[in-house]
N, C-alpha and C positions, 0 to 999 in steps of 0.2 A: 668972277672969282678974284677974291683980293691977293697983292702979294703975301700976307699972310698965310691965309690959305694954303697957299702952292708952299710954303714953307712947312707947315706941319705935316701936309701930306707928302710931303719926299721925305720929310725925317721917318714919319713912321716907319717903313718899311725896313730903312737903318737900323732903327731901334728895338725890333723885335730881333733884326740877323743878331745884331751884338748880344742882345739878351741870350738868344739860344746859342751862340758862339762859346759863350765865356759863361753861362749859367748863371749869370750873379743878377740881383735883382736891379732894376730900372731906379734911375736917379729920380730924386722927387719933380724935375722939370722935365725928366723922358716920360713919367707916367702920364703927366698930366696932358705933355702933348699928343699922346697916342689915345688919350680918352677925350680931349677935343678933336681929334679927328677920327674918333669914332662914330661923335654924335654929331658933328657935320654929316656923315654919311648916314646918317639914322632918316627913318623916315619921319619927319614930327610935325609941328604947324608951326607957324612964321613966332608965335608966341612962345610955343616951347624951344625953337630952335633961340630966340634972345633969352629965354630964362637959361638954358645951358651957358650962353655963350656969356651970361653976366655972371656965375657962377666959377668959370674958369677964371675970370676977367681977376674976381677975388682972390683965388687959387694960386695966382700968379705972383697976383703982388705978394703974396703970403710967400711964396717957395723962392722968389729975389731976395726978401728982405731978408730970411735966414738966414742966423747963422753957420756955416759951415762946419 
């Protein structure tokens, strides 16, 4: 497991308590890290797990560059 990895999946668990804490909806970089380590967790094939993971990879750059 990469340090990556270990990074999303400790945030998750964060990110949902805040969510049901405070009711308000997830930031565009907490959704996305809770549905990358979602589909880490998914059961899929070496191929689907790089099409997810190149997907996200887009996603990212895409919700950095935004503007605020």
């Amino acid at each position: 497991m990469s340090e990556d990895d270990t990074t999303v999946e400790q945030m998750e668990p964060a990110v949902q308590e805040a969510q049901q804490a405070s009711g308000t909806p997830p930031t565009p970089e907490q959704a996305l890290n809770t549905l990358a380590a979602a589909a880490r967790q998914a059961r899929l094939t070496y191929e689907e797990h790089a099409a997810v993971d190149g997907c996200a990879r887009v996603l990212a750059e895409l919700v950095q560059g935004a503007p605020s």
